[in-house]
Structure formats: C-alpha cells, structure tokens
Jmol script that loads the backbone (N, CA, C; Angstrom):
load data "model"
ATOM      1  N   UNK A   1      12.343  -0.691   9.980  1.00  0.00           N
ATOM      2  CA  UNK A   1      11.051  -1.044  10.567  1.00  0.00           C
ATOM      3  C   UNK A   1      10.855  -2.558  10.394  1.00  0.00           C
ATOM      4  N   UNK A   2      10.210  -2.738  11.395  1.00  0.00           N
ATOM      5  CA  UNK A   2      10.228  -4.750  11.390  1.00  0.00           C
ATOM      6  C   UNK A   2       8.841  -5.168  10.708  1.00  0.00           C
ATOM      7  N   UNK A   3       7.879  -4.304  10.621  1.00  0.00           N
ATOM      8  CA  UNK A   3       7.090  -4.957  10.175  1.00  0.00           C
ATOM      9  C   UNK A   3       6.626  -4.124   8.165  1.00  0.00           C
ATOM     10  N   UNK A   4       5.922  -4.709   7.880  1.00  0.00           N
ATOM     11  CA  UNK A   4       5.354  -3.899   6.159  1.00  0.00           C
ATOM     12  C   UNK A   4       3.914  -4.197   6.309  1.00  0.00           C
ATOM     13  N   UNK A   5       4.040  -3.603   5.262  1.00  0.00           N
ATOM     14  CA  UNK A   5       2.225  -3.698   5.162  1.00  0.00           C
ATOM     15  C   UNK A   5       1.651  -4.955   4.470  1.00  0.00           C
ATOM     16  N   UNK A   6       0.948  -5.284   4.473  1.00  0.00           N
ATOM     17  CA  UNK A   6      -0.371  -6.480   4.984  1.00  0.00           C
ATOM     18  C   UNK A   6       0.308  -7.679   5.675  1.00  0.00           C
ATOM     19  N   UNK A   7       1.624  -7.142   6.819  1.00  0.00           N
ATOM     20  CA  UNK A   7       1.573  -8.548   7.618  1.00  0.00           C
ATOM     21  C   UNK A   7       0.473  -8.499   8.954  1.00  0.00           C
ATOM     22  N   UNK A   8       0.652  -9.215   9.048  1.00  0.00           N
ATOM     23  CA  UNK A   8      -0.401  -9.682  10.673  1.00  0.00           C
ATOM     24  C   UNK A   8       0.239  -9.781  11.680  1.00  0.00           C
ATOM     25  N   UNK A   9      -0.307  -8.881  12.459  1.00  0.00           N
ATOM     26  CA  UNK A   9       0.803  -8.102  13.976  1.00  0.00           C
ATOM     27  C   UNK A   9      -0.092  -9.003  14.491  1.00  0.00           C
ATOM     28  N   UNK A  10       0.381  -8.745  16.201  1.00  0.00           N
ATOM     29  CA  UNK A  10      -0.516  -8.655  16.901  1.00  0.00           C
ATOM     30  C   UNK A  10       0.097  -7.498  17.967  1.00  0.00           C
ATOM     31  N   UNK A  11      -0.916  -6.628  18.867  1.00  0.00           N
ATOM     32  CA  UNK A  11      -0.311  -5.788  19.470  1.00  0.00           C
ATOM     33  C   UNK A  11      -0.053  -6.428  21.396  1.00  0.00           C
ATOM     34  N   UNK A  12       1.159  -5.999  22.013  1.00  0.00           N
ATOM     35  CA  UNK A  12       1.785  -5.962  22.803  1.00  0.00           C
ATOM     36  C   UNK A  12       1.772  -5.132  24.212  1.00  0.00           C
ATOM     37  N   UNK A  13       1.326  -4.007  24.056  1.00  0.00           N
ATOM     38  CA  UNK A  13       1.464  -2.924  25.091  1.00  0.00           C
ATOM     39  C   UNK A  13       0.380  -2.203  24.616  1.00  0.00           C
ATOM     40  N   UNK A  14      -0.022  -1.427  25.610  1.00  0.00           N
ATOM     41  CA  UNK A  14      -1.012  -0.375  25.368  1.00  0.00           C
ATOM     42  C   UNK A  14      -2.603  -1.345  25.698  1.00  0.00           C
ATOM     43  N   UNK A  15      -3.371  -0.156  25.751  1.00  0.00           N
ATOM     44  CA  UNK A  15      -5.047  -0.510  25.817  1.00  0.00           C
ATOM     45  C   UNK A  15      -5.904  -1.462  24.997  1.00  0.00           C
ATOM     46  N   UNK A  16      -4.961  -2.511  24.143  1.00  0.00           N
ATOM     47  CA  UNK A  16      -5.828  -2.543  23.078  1.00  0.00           C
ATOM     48  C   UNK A  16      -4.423  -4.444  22.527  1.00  0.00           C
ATOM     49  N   UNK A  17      -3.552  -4.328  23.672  1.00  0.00           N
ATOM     50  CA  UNK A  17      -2.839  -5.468  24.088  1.00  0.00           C
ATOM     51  C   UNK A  17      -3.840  -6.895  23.776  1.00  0.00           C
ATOM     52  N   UNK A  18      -2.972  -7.817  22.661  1.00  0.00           N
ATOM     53  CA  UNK A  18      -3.902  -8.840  22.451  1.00  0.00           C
ATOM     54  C   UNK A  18      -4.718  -9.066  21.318  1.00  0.00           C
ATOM     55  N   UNK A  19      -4.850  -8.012  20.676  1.00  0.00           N
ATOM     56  CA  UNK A  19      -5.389  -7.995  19.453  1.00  0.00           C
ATOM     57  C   UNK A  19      -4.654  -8.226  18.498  1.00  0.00           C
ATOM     58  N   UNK A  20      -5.089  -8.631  17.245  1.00  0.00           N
ATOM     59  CA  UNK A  20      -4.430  -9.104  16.331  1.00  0.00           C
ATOM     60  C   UNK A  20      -4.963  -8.581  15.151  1.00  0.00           C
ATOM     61  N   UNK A  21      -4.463  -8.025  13.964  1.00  0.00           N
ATOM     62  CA  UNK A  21      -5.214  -7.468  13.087  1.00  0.00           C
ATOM     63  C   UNK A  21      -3.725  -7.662  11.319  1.00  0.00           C
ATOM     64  N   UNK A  22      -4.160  -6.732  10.519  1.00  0.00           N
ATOM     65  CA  UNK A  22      -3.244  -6.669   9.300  1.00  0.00           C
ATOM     66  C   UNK A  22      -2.963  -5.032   9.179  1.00  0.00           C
ATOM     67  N   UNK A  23      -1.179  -5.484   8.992  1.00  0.00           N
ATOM     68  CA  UNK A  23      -1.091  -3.726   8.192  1.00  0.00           C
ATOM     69  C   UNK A  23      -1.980  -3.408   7.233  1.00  0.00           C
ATOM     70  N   UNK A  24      -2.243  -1.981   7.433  1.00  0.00           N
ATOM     71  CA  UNK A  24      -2.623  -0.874   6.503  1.00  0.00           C
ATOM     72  C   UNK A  24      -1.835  -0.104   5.865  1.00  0.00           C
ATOM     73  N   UNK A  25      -1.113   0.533   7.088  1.00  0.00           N
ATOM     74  CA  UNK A  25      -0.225   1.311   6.513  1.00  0.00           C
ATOM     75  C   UNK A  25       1.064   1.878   7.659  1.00  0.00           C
ATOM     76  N   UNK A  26       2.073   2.283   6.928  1.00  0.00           N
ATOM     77  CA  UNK A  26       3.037   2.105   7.768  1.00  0.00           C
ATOM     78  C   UNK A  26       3.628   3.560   7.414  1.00  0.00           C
ATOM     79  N   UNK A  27       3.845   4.333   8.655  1.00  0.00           N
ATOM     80  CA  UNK A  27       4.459   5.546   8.888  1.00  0.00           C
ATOM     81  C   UNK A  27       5.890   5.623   9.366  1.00  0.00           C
ATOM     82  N   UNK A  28       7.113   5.598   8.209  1.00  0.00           N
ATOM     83  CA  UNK A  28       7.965   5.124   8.778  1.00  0.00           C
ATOM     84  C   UNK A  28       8.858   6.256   9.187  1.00  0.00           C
ATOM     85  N   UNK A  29       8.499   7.479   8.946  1.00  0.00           N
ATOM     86  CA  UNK A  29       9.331   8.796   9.285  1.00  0.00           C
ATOM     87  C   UNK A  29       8.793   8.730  10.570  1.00  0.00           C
ATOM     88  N   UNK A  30       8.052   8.276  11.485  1.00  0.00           N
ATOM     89  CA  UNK A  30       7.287   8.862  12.548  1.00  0.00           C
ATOM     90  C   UNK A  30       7.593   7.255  13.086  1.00  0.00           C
ATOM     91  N   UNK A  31       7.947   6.438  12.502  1.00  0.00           N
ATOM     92  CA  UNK A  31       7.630   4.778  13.519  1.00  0.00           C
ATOM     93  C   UNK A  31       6.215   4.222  13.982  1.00  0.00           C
ATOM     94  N   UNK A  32       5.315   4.885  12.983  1.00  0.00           N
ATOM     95  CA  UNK A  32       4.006   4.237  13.355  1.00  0.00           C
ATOM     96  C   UNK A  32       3.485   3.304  12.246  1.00  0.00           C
ATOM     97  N   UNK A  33       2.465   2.504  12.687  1.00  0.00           N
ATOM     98  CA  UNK A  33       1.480   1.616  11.927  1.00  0.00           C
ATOM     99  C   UNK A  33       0.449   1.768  12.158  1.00  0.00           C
ATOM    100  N   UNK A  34      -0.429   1.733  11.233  1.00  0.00           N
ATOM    101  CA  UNK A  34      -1.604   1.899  10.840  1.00  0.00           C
ATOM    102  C   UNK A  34      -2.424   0.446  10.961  1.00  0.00           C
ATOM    103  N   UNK A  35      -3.407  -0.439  11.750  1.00  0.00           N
ATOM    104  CA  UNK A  35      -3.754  -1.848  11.546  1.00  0.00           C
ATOM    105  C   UNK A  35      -4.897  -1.642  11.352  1.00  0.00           C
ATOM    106  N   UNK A  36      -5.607  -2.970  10.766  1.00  0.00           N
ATOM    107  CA  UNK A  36      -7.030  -2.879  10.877  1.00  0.00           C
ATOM    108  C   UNK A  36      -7.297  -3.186  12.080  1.00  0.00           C
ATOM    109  N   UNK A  37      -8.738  -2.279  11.973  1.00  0.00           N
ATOM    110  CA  UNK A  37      -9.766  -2.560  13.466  1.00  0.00           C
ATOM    111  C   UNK A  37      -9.178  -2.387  14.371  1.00  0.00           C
ATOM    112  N   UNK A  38      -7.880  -1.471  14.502  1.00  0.00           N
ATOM    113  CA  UNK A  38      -6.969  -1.378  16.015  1.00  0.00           C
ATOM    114  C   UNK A  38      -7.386  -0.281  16.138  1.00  0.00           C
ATOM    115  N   UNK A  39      -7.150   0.473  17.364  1.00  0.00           N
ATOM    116  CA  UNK A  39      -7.388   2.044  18.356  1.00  0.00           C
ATOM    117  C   UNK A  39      -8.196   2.385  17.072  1.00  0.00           C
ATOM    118  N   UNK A  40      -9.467   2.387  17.510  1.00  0.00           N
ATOM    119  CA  UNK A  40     -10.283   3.041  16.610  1.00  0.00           C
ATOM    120  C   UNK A  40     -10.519   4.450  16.874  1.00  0.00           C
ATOM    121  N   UNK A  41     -10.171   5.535  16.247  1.00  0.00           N
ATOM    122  CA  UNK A  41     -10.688   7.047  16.411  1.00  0.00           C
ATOM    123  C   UNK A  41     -11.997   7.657  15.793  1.00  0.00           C
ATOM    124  N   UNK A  42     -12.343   8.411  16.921  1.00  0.00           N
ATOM    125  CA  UNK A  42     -13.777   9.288  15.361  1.00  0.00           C
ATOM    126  C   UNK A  42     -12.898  10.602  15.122  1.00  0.00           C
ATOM    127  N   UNK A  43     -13.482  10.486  14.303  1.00  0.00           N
ATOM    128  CA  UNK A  43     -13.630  12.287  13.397  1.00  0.00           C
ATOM    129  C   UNK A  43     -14.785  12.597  12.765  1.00  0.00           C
ATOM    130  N   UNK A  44     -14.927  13.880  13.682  1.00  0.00           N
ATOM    131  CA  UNK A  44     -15.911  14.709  13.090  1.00  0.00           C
ATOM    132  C   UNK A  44     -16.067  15.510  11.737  1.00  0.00           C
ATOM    133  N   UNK A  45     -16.733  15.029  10.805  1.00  0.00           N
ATOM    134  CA  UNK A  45     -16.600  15.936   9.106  1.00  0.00           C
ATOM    135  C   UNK A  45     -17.629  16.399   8.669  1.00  0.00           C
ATOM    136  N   UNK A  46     -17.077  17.959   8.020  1.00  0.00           N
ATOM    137  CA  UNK A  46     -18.482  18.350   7.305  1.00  0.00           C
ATOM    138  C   UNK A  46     -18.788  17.881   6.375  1.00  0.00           C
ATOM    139  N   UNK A  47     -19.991  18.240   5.765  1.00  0.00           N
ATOM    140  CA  UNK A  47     -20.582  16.995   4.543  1.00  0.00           C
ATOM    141  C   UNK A  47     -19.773  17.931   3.221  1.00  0.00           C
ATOM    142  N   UNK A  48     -19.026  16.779   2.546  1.00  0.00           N
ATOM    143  CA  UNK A  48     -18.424  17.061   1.335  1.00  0.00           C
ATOM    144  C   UNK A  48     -19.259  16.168   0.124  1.00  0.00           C
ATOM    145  N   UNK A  49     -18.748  17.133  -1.332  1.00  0.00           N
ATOM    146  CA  UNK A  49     -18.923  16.108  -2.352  1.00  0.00           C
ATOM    147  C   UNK A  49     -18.824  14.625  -2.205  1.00  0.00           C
ATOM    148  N   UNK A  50     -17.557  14.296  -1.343  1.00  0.00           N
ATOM    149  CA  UNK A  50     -17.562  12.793  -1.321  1.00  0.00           C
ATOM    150  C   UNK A  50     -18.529  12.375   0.222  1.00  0.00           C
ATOM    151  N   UNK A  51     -18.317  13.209   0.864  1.00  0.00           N
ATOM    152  CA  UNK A  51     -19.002  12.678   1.984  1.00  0.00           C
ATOM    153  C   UNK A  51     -20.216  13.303   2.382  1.00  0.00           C
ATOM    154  N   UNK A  52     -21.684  13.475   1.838  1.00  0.00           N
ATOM    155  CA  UNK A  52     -22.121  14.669   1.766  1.00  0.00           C
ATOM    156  C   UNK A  52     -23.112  14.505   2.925  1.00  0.00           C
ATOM    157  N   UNK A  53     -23.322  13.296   3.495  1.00  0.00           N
ATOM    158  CA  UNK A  53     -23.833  13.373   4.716  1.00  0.00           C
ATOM    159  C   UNK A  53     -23.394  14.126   5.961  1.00  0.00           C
ATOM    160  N   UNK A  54     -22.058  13.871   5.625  1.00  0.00           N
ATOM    161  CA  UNK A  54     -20.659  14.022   7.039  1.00  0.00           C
ATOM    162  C   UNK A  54     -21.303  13.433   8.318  1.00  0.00           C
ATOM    163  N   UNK A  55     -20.803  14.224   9.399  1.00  0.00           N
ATOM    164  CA  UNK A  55     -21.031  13.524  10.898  1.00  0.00           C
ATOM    165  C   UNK A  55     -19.788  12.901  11.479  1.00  0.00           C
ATOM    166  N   UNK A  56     -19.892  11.696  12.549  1.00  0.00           N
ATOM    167  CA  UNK A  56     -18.946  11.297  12.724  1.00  0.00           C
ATOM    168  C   UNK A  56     -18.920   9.900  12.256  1.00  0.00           C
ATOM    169  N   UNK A  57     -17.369   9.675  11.770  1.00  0.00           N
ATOM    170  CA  UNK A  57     -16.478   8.759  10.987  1.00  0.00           C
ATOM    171  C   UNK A  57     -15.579   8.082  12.148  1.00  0.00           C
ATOM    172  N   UNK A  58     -15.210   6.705  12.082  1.00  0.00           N
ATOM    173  CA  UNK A  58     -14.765   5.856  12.973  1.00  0.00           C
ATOM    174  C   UNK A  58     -13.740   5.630  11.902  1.00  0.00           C
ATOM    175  N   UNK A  59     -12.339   5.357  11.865  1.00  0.00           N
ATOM    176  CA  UNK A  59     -11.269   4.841  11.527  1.00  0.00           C
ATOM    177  C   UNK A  59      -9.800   4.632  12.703  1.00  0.00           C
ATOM    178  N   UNK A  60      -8.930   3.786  11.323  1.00  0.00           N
ATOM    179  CA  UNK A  60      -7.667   3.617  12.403  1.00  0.00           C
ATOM    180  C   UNK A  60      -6.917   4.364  12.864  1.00  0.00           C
ATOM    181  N   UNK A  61      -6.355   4.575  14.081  1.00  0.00           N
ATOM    182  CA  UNK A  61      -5.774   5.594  14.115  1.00  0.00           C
ATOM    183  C   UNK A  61      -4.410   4.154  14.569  1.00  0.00           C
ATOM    184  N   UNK A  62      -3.239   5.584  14.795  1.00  0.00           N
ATOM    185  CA  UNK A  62      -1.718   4.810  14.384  1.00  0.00           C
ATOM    186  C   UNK A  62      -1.349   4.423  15.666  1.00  0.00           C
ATOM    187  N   UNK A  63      -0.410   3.420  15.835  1.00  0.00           N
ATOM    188  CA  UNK A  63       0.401   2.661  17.167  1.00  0.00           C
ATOM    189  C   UNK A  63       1.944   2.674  16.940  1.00  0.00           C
ATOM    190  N   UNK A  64       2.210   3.151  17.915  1.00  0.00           N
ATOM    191  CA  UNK A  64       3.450   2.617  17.870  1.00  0.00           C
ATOM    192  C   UNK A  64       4.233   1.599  17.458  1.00  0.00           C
ATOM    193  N   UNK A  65       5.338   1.590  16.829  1.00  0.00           N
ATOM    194  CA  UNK A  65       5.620   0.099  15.827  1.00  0.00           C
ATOM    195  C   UNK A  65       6.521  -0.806  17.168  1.00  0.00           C
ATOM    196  N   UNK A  66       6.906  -0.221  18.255  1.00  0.00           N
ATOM    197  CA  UNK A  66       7.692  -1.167  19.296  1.00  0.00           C
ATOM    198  C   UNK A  66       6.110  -1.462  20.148  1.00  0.00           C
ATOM    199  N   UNK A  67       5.330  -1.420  19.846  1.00  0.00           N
ATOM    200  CA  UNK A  67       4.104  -2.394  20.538  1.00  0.00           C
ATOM    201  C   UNK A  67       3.798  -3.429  19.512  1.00  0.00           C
ATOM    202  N   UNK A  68       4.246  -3.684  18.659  1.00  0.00           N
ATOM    203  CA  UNK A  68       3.905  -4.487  17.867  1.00  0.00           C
ATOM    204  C   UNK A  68       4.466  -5.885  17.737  1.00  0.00           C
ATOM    205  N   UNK A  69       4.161  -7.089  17.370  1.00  0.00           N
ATOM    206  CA  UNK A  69       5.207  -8.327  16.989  1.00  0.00           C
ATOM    207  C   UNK A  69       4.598  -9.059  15.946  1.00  0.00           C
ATOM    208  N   UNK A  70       5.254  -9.560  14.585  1.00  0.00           N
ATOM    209  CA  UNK A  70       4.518 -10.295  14.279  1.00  0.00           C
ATOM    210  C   UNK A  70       3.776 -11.422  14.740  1.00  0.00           C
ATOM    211  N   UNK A  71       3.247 -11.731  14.284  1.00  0.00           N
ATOM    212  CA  UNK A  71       2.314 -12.874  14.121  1.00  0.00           C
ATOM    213  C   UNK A  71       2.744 -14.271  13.011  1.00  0.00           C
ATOM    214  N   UNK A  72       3.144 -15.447  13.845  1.00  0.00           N
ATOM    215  CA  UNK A  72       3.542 -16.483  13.742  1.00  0.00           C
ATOM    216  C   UNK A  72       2.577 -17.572  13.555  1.00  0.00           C
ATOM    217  N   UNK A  73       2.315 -17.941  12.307  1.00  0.00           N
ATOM    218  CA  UNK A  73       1.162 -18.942  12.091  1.00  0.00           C
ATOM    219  C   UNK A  73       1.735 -20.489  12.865  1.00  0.00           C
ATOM    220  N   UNK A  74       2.949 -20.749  12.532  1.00  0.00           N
ATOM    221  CA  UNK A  74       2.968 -22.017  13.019  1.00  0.00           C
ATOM    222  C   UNK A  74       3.220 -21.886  14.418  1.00  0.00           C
ATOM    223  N   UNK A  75       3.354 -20.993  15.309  1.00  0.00           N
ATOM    224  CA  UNK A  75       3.871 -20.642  16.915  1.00  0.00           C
ATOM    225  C   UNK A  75       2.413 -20.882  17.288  1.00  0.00           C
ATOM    226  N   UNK A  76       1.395 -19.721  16.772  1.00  0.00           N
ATOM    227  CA  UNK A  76       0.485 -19.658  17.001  1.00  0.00           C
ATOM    228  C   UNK A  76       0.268 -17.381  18.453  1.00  0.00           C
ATOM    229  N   UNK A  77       1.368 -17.460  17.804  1.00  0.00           N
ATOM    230  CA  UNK A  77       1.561 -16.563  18.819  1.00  0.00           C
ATOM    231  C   UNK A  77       2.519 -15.031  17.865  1.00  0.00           C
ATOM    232  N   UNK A  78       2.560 -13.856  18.811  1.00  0.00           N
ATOM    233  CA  UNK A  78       3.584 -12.847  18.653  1.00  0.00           C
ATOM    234  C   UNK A  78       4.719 -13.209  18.450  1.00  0.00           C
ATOM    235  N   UNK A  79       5.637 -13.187  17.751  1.00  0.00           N
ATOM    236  CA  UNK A  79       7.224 -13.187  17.726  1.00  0.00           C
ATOM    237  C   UNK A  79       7.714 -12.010  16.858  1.00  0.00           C
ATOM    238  N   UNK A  80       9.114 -12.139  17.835  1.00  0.00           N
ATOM    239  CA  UNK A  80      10.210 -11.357  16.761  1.00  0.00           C
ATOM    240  C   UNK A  80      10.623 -12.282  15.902  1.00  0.00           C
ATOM    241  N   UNK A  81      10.959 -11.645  14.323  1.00  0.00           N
ATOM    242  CA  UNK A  81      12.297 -12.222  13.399  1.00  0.00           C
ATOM    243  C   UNK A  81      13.484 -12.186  13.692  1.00  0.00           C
ATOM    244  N   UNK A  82      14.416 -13.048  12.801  1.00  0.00           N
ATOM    245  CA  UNK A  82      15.307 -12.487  12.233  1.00  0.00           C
ATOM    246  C   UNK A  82      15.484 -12.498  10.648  1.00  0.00           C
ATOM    247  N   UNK A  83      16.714 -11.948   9.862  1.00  0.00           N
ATOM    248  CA  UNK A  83      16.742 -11.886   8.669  1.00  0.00           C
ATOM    249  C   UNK A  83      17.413 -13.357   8.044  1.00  0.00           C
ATOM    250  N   UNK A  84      17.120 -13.908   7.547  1.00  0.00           N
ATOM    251  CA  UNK A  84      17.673 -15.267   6.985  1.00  0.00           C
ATOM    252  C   UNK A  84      18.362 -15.632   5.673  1.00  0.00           C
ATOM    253  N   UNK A  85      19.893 -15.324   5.449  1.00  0.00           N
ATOM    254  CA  UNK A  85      20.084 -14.804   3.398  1.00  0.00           C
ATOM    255  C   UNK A  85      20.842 -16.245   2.934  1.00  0.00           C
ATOM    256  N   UNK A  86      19.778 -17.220   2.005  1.00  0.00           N
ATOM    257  CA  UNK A  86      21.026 -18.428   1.942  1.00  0.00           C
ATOM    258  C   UNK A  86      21.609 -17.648   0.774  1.00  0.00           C
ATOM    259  N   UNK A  87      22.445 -18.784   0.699  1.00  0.00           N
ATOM    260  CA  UNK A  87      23.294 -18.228  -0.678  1.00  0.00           C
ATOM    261  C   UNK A  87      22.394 -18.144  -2.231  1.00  0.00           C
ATOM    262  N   UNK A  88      22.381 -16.833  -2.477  1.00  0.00           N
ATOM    263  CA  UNK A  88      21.569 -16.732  -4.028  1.00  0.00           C
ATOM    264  C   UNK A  88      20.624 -16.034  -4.115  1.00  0.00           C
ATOM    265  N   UNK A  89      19.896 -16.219  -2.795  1.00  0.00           N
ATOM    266  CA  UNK A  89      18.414 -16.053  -2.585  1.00  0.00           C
ATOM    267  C   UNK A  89      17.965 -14.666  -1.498  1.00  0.00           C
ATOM    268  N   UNK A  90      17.329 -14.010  -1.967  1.00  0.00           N
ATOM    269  CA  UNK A  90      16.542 -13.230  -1.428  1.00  0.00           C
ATOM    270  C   UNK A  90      16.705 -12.969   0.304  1.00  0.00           C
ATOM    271  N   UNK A  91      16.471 -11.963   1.110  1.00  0.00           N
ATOM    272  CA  UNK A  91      16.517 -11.885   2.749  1.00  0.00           C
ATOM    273  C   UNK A  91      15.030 -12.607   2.780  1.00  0.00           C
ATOM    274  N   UNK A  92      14.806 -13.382   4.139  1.00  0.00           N
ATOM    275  CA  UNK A  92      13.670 -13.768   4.506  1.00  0.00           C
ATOM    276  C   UNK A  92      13.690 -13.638   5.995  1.00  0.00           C
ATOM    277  N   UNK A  93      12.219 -13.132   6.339  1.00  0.00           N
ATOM    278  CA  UNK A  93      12.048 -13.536   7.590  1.00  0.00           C
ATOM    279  C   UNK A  93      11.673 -14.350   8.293  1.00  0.00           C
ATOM    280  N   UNK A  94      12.667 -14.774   9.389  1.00  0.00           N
ATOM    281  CA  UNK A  94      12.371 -16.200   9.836  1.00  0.00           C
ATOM    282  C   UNK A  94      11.775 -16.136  11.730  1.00  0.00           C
ATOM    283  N   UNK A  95      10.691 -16.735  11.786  1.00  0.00           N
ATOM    284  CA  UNK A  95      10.404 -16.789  13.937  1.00  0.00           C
ATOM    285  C   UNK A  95      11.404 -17.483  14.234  1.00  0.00           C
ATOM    286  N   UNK A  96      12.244 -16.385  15.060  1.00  0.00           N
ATOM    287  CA  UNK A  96      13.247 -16.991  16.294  1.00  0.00           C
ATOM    288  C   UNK A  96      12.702 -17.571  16.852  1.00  0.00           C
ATOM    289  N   UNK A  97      11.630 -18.439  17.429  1.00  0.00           N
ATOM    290  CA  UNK A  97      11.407 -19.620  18.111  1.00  0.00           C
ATOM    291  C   UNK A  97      11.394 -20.518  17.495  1.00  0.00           C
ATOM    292  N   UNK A  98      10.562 -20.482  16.270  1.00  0.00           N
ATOM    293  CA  UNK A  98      10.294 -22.324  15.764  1.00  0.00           C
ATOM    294  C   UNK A  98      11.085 -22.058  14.371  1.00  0.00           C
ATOM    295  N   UNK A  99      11.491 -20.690  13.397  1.00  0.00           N
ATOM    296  CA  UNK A  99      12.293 -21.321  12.505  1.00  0.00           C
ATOM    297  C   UNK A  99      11.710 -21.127  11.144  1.00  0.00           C
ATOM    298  N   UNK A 100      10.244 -20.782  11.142  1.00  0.00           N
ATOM    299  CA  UNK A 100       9.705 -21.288   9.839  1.00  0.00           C
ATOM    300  C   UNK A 100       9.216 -19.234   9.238  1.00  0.00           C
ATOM    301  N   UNK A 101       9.459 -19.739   7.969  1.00  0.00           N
ATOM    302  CA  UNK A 101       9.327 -18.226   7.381  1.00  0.00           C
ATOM    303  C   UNK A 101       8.232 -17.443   7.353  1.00  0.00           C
ATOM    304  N   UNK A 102       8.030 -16.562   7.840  1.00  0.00           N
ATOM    305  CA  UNK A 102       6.740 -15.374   7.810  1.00  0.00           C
ATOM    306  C   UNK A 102       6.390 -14.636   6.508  1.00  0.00           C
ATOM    307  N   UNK A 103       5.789 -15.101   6.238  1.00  0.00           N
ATOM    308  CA  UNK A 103       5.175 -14.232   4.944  1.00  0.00           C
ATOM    309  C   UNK A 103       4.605 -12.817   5.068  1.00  0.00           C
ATOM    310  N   UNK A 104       4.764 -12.558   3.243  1.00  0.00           N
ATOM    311  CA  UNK A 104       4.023 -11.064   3.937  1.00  0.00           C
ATOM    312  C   UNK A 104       3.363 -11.109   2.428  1.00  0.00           C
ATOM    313  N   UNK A 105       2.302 -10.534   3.045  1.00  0.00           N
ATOM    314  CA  UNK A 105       1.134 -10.252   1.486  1.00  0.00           C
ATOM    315  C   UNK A 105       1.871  -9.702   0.726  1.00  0.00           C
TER     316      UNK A 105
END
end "model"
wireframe off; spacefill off
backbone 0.3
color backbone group
C-alpha cells in the first residue's frame, strides 16, 4: 500500500475528487483508506451506554487506495513516490517530480 496513516492524500477520482485531507486509517486486506472529512456517511444508532442519545451519526466512510496520491508540500500538488535507500539508511519516500522527501506523521 502506498500510502500509511497520518499522511496527507489528496483524492483523485470519484465524487469527492480534489479534496485533501489525513489518514485515519488504513484497510489493507480490502485496499481501503479511511481520511478525514472525506465521503462522509450517516449511521443510524440506538441510544447506548456510550451513546445514549443515539440518532444519526456522520463519519468517514472508506475510498479506495488507487484514488488516492500523496500530497507533496513542496509541488504543492498530488504525486506518486518512489522508494529512495542510500547506503546505511532507512527506505524513504521521495516525489517523482521535484525529489524532496514526504514525510509521514
């Protein structure tokens, strides 16, 4: 999977194309991600101990991980990586356009 959790996508395809948000969570048996504030779903719940009001609840629901690209601070834009290993040191990911390393929370 290309992306982990708390990097900053932005999404690609689908209804919701253009947005930009942070992993939550990442479903990797299934190839989905979880972002903030992306495809928002309701669900309807009865009132529990924890929720004892219930009603309806707004959260994320999951996207496909091939709509996704990171998010490139110095591009300013979506890109793909690649993996970058100098000698000694750790894999990093680097934007195939400009070069400079993507962090991840």
């Amino acid at each position: 999977m290309h992306v982990r959790k708390g990097d900053t996508v932005v999404v690609i395809a689908g209804k919701e194309k253009g947005k930009r948000g942070r992993v939550l969570r990442v479903l990797s048996g299934k190839g989905r991600v979880v972002v903030e504030r992306i495809s928002m779903i309701k669900r309807h719940t009865k009132p529990t101990q924890r929720n004892p009001r219930g009603g309806i609840l707004e959260k994320e629901g999951s996207l496909e991980a091939s709509n996704l690209a990171l998010w490139c601070g110095k591009c300013g834009a979506g890109r793909r990586c690649r993996v970058d290993i100098k000698e000694g040191r750790k894999k990093r990911r680097v934007c195939v356009k400009c070069g400079s390393v993507i962090e991840s929370a």
